[in-house]
N, C-alpha and C positions, 0 to 999 in steps of 0.2 A: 890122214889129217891135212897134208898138203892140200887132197885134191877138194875138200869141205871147203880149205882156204879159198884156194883160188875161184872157187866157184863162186863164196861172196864175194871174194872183190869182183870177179866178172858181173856177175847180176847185179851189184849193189845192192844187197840185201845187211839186214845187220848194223853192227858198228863198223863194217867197210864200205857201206851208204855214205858215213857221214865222213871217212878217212878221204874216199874217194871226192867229195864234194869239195871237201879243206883243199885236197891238192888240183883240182880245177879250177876253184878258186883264185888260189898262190900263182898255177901257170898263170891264166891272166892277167893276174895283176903285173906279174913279170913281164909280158909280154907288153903290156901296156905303158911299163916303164921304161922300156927300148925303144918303142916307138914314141914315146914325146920326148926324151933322151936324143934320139936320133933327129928328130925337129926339132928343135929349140939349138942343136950344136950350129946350126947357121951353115955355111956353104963349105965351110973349113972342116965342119967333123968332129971339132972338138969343143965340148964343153967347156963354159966360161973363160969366153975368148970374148972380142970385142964385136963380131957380128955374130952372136949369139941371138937365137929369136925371141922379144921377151913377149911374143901373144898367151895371154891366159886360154890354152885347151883345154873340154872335160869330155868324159865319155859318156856315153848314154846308157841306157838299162843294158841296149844288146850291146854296149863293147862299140859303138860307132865314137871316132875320135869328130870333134867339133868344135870350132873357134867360141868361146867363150864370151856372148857380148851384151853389155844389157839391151832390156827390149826397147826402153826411153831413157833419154836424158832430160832433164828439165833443166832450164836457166836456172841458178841458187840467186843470180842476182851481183852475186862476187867474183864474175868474173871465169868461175868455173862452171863445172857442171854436178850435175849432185844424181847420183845414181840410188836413190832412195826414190822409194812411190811416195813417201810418206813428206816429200818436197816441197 
């Protein structure tokens, strides 16, 4: 019975297809939260201190970590800028 076991979770075959995808999924995500965790703690190391970094990162389909930026800004007019296309 063991060895049935482990041979789905090795192939991924089965309902350990899909156990296995949840937890490479989960790693990642984990993985992804140490790493903006770790950048955003600023030069000190620690989270929500005063040179904390506040750049919006996001990561792309493959797991690429990337500064967050719109593609245009338009003048609103008021002074600001208005990050709608719709401006």
């Amino acid at each position: 019975m063991f060895t049935a076991y482990q041979n789905a979770w090795d192939n991924r075959t089965g309902l350990q297809a899909q156990y296995r995808a949840d937890d490479d999924t989960a790693i990642i995500k984990a993985e992804q939260k140490t790493e903006l965790d770790r950048l955003r703690a600023g030069p000190d190391g620690v989270l929500y201190t005063s040179d904390d970094d506040t750049t919006t990162y996001t990561f792309d389909d493959n797991g690429n970590i990337y500064i967050d930026t719109p593609t245009t800004y338009t003048n609103s007019g008021g002074g600001g800028f208005c990050r709608s296309r719709w401006c």
